[in-house]
DOFI-71380 format. One record per residue (C-alpha): y, x, z. Coordinates in steps of 0.05 Angstrom, whole numbers, padded with zeros to 5 digits, always signed. Layout:
<pts>
YXZ
...
</pts>
This chain:
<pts>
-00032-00149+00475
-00111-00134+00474
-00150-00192+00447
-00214-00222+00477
-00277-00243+00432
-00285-00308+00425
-00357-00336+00437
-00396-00380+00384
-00383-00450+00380
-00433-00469+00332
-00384-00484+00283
-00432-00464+00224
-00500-00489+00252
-00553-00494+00191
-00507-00467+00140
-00532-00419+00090
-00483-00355+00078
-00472-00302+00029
-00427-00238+00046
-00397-00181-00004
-00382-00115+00024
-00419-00136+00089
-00450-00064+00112
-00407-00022+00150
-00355-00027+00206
-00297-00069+00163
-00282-00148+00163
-00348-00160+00119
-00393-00136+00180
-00351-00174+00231
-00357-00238+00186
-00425-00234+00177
-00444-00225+00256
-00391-00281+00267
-00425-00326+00222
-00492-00313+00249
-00468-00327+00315
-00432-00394+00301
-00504-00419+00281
-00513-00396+00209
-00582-00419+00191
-00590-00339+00144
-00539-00293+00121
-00547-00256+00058
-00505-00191+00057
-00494-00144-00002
-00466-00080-00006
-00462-00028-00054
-00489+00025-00001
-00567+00018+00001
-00566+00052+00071
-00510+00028+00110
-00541-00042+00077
-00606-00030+00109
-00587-00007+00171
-00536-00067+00184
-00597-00110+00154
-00643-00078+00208
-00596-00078+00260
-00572-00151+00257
-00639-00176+00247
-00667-00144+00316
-00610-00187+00346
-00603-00254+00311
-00674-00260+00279
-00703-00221+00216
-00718-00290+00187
-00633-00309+00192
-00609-00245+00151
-00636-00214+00086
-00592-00169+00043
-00595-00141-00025
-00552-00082-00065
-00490-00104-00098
-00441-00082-00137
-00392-00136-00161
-00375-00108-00224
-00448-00117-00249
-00472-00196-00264
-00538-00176-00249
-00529-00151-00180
-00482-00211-00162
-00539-00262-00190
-00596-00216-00159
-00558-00223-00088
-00542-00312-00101
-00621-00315-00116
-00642-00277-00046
-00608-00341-00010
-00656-00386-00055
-00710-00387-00001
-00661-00405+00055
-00643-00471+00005
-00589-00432-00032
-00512-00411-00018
-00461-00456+00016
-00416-00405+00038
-00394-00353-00007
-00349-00295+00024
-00321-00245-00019
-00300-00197+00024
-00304-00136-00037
-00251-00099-00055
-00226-00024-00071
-00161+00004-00051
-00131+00077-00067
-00063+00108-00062
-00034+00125-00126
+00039+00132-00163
+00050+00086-00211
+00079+00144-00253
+00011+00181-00236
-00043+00122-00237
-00096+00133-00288
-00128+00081-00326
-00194+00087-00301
-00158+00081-00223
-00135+00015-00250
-00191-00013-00284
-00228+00004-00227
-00193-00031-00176
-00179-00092-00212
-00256-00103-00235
-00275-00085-00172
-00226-00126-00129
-00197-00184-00171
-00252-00197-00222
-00316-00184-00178
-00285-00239-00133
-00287-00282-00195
-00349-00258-00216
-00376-00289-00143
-00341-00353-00144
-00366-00366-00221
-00437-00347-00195
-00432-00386-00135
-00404-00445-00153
-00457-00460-00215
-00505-00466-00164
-00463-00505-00117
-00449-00559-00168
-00517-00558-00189
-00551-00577-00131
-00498-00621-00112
-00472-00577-00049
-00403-00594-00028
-00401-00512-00015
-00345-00478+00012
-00313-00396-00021
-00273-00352+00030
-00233-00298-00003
-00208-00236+00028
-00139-00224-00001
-00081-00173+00031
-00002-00183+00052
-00002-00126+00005
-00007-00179-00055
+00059-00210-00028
+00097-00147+00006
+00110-00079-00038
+00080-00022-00006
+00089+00059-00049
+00028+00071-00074
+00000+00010-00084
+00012-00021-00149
-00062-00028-00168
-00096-00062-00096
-00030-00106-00102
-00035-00129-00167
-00107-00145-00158
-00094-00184-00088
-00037-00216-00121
-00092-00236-00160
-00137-00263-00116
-00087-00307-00083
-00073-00335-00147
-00149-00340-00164
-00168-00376-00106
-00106-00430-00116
-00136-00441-00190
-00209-00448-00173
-00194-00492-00114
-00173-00536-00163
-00218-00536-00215
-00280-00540-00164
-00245-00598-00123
-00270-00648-00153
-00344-00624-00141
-00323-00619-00064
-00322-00549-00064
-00268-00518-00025
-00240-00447-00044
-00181-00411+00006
-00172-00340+00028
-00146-00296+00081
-00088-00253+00073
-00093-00191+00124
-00044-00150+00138
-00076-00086+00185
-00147-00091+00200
-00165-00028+00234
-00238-00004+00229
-00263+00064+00213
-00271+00075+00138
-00187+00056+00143
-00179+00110+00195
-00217+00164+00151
-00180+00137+00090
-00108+00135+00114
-00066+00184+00150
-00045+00175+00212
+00028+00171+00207
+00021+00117+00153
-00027+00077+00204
+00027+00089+00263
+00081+00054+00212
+00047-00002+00202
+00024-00013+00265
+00093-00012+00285
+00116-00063+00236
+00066-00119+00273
+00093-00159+00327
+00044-00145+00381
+00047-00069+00360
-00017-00065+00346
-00080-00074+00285
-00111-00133+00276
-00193-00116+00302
-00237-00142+00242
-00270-00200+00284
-00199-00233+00290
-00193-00231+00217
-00269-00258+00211
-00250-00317+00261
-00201-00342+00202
-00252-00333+00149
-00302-00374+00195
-00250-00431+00202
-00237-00431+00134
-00316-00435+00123
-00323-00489+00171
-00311-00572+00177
-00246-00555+00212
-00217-00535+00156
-00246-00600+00118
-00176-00619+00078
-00157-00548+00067
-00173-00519-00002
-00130-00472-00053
-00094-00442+00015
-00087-00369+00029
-00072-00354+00104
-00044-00303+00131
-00071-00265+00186
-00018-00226+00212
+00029-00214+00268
+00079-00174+00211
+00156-00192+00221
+00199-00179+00158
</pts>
């Protein structure tokens, strides 16, 4: 079952939106053209790679408008970078949407993982995302935005998979983290859910994985096949959107997995 894409429906006309991890080929590019073609008023992008950043910067703004997208280098695990990237949508009248879509995998044995692999992915993955919702929702609540935070989780925070144990822990996290902030930003009428992929295929994934692994899990999904990142994007957009007005501390899955 081959999926078709689904046109814009203006869903996020006027809004101003900030992207992590957006260069590329993954779910952070797909959001960010999704956004800009449901209406976005600009999208800011960040990435840490200055040329795939400036090439998806160049690229998007010969099709939606260079005045709709700027972008600026960041790396989540530096407070600098993460403010320097929240101030570059200050022109535009400042974030509304914040999409952490950064995060850092690896395959390692638990019995073989070194610090460092862990520290990495979990400052990376879990605490950059907090890192963007702290950053984004100071400004949020100060200019009085009733703003809303996607978060891009993974079904490997709720299903074991060998190799793992760091990305899981750290989605785990993320889950978690978005449930807690949701509720401690409610009452400022921000709203704070994630997505929970389970098989996004793009081509970073295809590089990083072997095949055989990539054939298993393709198997375990109930239309046999990967998710394509725009599908995963169209959840993030919902969440982002009025649709999803009443929803906040939610984590949705976007998967066809059976147990």
């Amino acid at each position: 079952m081959n999926a078709e894409y689904v046109p814009g429906h203006g869903l996020l006309t006027g809004r101003v939106v900030v992207v992590t991890a957006a260069a590329g080929a993954g779910i952070g590019a797909a959001v960010t053209r999704r956004c800009l073609e449901e209406g976005a008023k600009a999208v800011v992008i960040g990435d840490t790679h200055a040329r795939r950043l400036a090439e998806a910067t160049a690229k998007l703004g010969a099709e939606f408008g260079c005045e709709r997208v700027a972008s600026v280098v960041c790396d989540v695990t530096k407070e600098d970078q993460v403010t320097a990237l929240l101030d570059a949508a200050e022109p535009f009248g400042g974030v509304e949407i914040m999409v952490n879509n950064a995060g850092l995998g690896g395959t390692a044995s638990i019995t073989e993982m070194t610090e460092e692999q862990w520290s990495l992915v979990l400052d990376v993955t879990l605490t950059g995302t907090f890192r963007c919702i702290r950053a984004a929702a100071r400004r949020m609540i100060a200019r009085g935005t009733q703003g809303v935070i996607v978060n891009n989780a993974s079904v490997v925070g709720w299903r074991a998979q060998e190799g793992q144990a760091h990305y899981a822990a750290a989605k785990a996290g993320v889950m978690a983290l978005t449930r807690s902030a949701a509720m401690d930003l409610a009452p400022s009428g921000i709203r704070v859910n994630a997505v929970s992929p389970s098989l996004a295929m793009h081509p970073f994934l295809e590089k990083v994985t072997s095949a055989e692994l990539l054939d298993e899990l393709k198997g375990r999904e109930a239309f046999g096949r990967a998710a394509e990142p725009w599908e995963v994007a169209n959840v993030m957009v919902f969440l982002a959107s009025a649709y999803s007005s009443y929803l906040t501390g939610e984590v949705v899955s976007v998967s066809s997995q059976h147990p």
